[in-house]
DORO-100203 format. One record per residue: x, y negated, z of N, C-alpha, C in turn; residue number from 1. Coordinates in steps of 0.2 Angstrom, whole numbers, plus 2048, in hexadecimal, padded with zeros to 3 digits. Atoms other than C-alpha are relative to their C-alpha. Layout:
# DORO-100203
<<X Y Z> <X Y Z> <X Y Z> NUM>
...
//
This chain:
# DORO-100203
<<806 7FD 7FD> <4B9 CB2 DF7> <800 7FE 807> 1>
<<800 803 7F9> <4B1 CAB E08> <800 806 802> 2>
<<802 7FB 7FD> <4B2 CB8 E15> <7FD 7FF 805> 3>
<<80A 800 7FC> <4A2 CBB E1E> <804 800 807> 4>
<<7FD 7FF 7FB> <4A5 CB8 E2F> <7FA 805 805> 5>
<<803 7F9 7FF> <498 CC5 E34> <800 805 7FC> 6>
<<7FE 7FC 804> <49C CD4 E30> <7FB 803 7FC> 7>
<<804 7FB 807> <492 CDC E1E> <7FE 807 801> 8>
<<803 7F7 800> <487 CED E22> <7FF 802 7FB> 9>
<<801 7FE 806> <48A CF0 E12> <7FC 806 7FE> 10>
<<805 7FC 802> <481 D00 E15> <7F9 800 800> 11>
<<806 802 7FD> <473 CFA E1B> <7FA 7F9 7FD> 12>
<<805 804 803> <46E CEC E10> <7FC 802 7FA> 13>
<<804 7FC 805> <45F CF0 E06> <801 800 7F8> 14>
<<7FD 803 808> <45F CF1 DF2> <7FC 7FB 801> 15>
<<801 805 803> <45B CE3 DE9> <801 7F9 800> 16>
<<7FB 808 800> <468 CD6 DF1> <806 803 801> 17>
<<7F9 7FE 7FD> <479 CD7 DF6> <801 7F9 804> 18>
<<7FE 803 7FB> <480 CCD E05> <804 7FD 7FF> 19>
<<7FC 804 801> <48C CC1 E01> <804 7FE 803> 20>
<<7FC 805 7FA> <490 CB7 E12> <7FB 801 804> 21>
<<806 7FF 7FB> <489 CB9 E23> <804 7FD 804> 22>
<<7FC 802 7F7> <48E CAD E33> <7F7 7FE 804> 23>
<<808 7FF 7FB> <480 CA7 E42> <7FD 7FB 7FF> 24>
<<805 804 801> <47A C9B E38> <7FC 800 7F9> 25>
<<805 7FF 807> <477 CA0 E25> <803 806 800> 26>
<<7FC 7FB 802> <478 CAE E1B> <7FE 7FF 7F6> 27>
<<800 801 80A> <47A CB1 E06> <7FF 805 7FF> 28>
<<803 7FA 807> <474 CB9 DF9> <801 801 7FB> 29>
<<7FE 801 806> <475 CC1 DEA> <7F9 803 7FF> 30>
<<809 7FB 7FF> <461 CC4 DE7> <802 804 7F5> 31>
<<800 7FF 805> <45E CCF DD8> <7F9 7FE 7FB> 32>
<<805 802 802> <452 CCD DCA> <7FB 804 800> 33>
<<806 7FC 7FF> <441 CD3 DCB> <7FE 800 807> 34>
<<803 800 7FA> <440 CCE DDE> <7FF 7FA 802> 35>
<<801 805 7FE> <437 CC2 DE6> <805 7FD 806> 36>
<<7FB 800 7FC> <440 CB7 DEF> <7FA 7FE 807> 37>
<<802 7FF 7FA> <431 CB2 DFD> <7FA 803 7FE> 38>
<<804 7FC 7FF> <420 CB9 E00> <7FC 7F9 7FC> 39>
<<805 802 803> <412 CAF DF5> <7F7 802 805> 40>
<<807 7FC 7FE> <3FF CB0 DFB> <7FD 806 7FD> 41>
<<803 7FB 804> <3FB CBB DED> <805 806 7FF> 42>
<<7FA 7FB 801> <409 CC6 DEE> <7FF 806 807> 43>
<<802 7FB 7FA> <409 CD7 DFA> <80A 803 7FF> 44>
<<7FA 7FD 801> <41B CDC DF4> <807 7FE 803> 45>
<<7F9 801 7FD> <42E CDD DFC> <800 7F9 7FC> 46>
<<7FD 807 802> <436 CCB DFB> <806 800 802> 47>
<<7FB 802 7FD> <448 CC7 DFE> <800 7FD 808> 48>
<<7FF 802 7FA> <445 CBD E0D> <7FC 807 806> 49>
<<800 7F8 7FB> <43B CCF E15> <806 803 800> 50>
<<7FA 7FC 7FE> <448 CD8 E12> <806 7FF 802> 51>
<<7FC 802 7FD> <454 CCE E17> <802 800 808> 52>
<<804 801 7FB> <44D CC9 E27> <801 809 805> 53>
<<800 7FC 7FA> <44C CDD E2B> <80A 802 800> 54>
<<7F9 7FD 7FE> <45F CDF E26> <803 7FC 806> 55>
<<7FD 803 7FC> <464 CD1 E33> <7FD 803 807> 56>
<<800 7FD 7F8> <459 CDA E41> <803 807 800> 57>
<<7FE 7F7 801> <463 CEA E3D> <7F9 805 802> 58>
<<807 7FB 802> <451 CF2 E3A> <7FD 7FF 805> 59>
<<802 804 7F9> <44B CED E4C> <7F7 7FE 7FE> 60>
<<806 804 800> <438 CE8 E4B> <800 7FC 806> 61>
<<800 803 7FD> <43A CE2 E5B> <805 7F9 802> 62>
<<7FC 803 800> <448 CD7 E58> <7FD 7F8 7FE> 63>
<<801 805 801> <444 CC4 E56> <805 7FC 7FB> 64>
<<7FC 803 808> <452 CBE E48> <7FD 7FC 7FD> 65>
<<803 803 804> <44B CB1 E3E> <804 7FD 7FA> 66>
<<7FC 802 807> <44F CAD E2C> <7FB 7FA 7FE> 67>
<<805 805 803> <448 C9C E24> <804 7FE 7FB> 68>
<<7FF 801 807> <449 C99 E11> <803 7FA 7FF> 69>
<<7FE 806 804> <452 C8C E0B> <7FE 7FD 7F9> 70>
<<802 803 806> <44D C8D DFB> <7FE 806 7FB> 71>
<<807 7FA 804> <445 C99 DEC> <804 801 7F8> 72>
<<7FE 801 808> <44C CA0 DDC> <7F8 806 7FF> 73>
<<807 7FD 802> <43E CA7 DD0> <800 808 801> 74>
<<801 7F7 7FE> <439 CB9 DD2> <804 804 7FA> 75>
<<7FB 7FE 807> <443 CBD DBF> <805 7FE 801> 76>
<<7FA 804 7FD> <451 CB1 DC7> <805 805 802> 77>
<<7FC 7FF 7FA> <460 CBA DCC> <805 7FB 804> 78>
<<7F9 803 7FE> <46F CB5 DD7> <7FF 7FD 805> 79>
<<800 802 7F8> <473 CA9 DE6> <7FA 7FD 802> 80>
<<804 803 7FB> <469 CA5 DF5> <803 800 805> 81>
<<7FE 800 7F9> <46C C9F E05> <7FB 7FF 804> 82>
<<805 800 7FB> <460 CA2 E15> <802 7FD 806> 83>
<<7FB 800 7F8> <463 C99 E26> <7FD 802 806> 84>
<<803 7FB 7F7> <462 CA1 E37> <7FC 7FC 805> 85>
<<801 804 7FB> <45B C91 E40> <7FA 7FC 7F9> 86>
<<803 806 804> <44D C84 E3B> <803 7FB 7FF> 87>
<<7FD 806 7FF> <45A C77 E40> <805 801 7F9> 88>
<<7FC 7FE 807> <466 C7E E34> <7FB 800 7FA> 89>
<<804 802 805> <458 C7F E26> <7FF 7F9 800> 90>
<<801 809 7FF> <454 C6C E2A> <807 7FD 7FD> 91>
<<7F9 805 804> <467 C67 E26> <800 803 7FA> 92>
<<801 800 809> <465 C70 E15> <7FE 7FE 7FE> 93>
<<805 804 804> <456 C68 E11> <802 7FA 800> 94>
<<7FD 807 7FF> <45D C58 E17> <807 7FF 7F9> 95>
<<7FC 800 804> <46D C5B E0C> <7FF 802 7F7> 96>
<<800 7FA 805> <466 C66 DFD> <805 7FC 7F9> 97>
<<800 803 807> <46A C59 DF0> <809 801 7FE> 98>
<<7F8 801 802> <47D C5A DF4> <801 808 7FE> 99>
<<7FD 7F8 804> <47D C6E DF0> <801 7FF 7F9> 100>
<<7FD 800 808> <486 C72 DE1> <7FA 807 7FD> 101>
<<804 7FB 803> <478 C7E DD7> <803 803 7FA> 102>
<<7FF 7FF 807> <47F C87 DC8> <7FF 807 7FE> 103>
<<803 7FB 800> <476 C92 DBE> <802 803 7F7> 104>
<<7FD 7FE 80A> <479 C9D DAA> <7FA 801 7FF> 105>
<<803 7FD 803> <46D C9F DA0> <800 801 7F8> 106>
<<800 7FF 807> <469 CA8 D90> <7FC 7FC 7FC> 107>
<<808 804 801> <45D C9D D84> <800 802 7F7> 108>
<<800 7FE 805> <459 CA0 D72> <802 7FB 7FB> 109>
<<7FC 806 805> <462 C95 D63> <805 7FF 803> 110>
<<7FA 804 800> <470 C88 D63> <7FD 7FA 801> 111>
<<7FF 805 7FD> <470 C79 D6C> <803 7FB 7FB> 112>
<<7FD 802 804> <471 C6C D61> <808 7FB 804> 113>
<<7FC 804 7FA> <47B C60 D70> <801 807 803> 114>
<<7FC 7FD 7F9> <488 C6C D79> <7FE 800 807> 115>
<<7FF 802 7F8> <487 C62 D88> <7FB 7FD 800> 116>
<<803 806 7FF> <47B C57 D8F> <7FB 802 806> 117>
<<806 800 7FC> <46C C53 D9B> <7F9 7FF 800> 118>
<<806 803 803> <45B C55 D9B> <7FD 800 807> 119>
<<805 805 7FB> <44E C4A DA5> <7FB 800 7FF> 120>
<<80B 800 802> <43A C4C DA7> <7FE 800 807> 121>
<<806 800 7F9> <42C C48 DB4> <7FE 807 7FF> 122>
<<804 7F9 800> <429 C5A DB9> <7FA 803 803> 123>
<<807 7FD 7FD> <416 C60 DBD> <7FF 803 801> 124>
<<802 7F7 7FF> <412 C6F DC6> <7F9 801 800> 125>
<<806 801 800> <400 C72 DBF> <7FC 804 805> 126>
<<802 7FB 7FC> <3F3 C7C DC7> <7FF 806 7FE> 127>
<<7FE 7FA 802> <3F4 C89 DBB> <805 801 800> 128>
<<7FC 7FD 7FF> <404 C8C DC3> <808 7FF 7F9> 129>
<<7FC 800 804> <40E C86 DB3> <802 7FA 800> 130>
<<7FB 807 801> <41C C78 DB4> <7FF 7FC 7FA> 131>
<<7FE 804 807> <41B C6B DA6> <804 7F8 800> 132>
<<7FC 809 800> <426 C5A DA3> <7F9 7FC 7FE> 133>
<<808 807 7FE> <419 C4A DA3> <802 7F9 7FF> 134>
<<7FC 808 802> <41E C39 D9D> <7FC 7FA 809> 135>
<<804 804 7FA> <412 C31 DAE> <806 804 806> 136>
<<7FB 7FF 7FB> <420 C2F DBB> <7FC 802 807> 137>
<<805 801 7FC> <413 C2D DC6> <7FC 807 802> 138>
<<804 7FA 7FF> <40C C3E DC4> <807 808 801> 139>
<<7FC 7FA 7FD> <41C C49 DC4> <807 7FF 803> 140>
<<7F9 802 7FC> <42C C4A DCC> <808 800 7FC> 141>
<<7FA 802 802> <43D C43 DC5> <805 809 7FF> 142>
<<7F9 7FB 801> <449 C53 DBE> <805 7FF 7FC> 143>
<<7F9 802 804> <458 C53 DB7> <804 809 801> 144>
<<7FB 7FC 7FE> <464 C63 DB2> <805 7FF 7FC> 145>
<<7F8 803 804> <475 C62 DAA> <802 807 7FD> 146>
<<800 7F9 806> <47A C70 D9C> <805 7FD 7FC> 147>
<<7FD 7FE 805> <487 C77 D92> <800 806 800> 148>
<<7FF 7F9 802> <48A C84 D87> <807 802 800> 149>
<<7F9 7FE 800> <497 C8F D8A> <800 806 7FB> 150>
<<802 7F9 809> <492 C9D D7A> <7FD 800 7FD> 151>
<<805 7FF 805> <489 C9F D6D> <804 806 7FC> 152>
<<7FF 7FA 804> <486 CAE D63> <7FB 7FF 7FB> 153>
<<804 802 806> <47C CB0 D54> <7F7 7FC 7FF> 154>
<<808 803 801> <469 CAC D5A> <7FF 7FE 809> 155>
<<803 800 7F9> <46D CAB D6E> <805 7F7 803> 156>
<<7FA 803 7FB> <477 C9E D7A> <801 7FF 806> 157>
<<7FD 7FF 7F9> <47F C9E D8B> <801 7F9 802> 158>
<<801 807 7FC> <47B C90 D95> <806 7FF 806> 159>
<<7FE 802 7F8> <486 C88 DA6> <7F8 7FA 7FF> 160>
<<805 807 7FD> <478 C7E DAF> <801 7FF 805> 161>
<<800 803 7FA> <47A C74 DBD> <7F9 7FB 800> 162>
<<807 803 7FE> <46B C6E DC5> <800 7F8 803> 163>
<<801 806 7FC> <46A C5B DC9> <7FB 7FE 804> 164>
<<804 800 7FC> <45A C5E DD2> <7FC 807 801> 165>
<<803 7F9 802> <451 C6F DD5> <7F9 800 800> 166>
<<808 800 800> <43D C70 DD1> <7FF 806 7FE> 167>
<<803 7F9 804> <435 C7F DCE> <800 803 7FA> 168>
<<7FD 7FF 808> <43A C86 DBE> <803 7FD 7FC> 169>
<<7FE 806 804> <442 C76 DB9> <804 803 7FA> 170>
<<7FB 800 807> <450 C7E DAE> <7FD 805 7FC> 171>
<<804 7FB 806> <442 C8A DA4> <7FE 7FB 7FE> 172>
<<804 805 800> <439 C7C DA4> <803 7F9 7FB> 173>
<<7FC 804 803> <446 C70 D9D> <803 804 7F9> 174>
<<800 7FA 803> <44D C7D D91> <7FB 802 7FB> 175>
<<805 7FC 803> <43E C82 D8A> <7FC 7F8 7FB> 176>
<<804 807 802> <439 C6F D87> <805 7FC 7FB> 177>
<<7FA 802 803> <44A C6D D7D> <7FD 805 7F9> 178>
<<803 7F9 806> <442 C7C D70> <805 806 801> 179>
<<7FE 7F7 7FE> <44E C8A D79> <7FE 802 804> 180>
<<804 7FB 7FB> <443 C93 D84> <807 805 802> 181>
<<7FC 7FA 7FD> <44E C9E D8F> <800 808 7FF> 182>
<<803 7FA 802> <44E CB1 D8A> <7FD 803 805> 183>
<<806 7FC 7FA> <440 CBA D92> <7FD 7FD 801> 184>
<<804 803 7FF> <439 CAC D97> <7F7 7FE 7FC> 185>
<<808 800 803> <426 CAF D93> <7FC 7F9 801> 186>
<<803 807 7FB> <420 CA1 D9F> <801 7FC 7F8> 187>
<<7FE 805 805> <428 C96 D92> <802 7FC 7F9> 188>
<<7FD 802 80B> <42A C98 D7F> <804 808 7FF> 189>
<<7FF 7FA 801> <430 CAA D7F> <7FD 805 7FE> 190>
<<804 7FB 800> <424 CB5 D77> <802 807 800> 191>
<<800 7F9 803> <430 CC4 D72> <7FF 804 809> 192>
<<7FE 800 7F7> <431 CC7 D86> <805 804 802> 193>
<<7FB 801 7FB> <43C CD1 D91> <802 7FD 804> 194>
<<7FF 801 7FC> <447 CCE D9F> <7FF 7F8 800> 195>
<<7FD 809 800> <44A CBB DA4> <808 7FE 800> 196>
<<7F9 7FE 7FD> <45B CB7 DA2> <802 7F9 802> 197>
<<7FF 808 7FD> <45E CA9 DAD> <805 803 809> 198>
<<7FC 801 7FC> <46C CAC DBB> <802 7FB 806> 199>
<<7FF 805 7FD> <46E CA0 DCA> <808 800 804> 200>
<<7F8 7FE 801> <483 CA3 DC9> <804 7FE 809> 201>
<<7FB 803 7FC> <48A C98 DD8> <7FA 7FA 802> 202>
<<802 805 7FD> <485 C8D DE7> <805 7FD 804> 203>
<<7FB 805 7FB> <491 C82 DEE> <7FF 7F9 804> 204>
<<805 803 7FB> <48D C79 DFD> <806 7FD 807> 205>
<<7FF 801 7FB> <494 C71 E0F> <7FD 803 805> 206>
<<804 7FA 7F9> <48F C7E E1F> <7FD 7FC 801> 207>
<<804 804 7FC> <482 C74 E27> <801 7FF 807> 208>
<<7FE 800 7FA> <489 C78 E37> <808 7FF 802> 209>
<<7FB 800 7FC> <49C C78 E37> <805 7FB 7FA> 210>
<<7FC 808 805> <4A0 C6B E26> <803 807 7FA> 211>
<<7FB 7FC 804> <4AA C7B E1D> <7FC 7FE 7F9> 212>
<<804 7FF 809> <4A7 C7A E09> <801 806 7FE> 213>
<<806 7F9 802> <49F C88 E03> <800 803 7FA> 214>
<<804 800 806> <49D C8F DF2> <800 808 7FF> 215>
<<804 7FA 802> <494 CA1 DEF> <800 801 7F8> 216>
<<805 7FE 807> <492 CA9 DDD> <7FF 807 800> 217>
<<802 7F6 801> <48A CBA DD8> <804 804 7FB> 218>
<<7FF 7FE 805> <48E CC4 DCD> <7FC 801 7F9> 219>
<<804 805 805> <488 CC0 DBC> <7FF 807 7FD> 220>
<<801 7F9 805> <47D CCF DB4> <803 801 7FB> 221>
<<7FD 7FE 805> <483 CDA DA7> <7FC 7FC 7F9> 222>
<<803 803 807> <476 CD1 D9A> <803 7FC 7FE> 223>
<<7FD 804 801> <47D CC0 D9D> <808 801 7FF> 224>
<<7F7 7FF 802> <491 CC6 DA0> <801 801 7F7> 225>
<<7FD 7FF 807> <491 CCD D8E> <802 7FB 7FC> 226>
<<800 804 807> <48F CBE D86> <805 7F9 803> 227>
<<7FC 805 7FC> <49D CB4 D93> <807 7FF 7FB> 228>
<<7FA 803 803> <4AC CAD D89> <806 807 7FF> 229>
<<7FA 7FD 7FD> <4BC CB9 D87> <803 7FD 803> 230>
<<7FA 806 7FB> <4C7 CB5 D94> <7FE 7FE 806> 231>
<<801 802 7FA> <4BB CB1 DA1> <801 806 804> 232>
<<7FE 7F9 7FB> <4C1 CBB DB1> <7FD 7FD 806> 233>
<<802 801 7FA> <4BC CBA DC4> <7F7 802 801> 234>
<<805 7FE 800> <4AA CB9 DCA> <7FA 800 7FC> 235>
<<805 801 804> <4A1 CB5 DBC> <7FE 809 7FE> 236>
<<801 7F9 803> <4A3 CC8 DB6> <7FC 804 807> 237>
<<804 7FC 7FA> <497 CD5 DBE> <804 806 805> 238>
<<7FD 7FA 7FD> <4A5 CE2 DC4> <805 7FA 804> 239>
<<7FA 803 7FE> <4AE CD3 DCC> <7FD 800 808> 240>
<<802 7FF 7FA> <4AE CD2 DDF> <802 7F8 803> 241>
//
């Protein structure tokens, strides 16, 4: 476990994240599900980067603290995020993102017929707001995510995904286009609905400020823990610290 070099107001952090690591240049997250992670034009409701934002002015309206988003898990999405304190500091994440290590579980429905493998599409964000893969390279942008199953149970299976690029929605998106829709996921081939069960596990990364390696995991909801291997121990489980 990293230990935060700012020290954790554990009382003080609001619900719907938990604080992972604080120093003067990033801070981590564990966002939960059902929270936005930023503010939308059409949206009016709490987002992780708001609340965040006031947990770092220790409540302060007058205080100037600035948070700047690195990057966006879906609003169904639980698990890591990391915010930087600077826009210099954002800039070397964007400038880096590709070397972050992403790794995400998800639930999806059926069995895989391929364990392992990768799957690749020109991905289109339309303007109905819904992703689709696109054979015209020209029209969508290059994805790739990498997958294996770590379980299967009678009608379900646990994914490891590691991200080779990250698009919006790309692993629903990818997933859904294999004929296993993620569970919950409606967006996508999911009609019984429910939650989404898609977890974003671990982010492993270089400081952008002082070279250290890096790696963050959340803890893994009780939905997806169930279905984790016997035997597996540490942070995957949700009572682990």
């Amino acid at each position: 476990m990293i230990r935060s070099k700012i020290k954790i107001r554990s009382r003080h952090v609001p619900s719907g994240l938990r604080v992972l690591y604080d120093d003067h240049d990033i801070i981590v997250i564990d966002k939960s599900a059902g929270l936005l992670s930023v503010k939308a034009l059409y949206e009016q409701e709490r987002t992780a980067h708001q609340l965040l934002t006031t947990y770092v002015r220790k409540g302060s309206l007058r205080a100037r603290n600035q948070l700047f988003v690195v990057h966006r898990l879906d609003r169904e999405t639980s698990g890591v995020m990391v915010f930087a304190k600077s826009m210099k500091i954002r800039e070397l994440f964007s400038e880096r993102w590709k070397e972050v290590a992403k790794t995400y579980l998800a639930l999806v429905h059926g069995h895989l017929k391929e364990k392992e493998g990768r799957i690749e599409s020109y991905l289109l964000d339309g303007p109905d707001y819904v992703v689709r893969s696109v054979d015209n390279p020209l029209q969508g942008k290059l994805s790739t995510t990498s997958y294996k199953v770590i379980h299967e149970s009678r009608r379900v299976s646990l994914l490891q995904i590691d991200l080779v690029t990250g698009r919006k929605n790309q692993i629903r998106v990818h997933l859904a286009d294999l004929g296993h829709p993620v569970v919950g996921d409606q967006k996508y081939g999911d009609a019984r609905g429910g939650s989404l069960a898609l977890h974003a596990w671990s982010l492993r990364f270089k400081h952008p400020a002082s070279g250290e390696e890096l790696e963050f995991k959340a803890r893994v909801p009780e939905r997806l823990a169930s279905y984790l291997p016997a035997g597996v121990k540490g942070p995957m489980r949700p009572d682990a610290e």
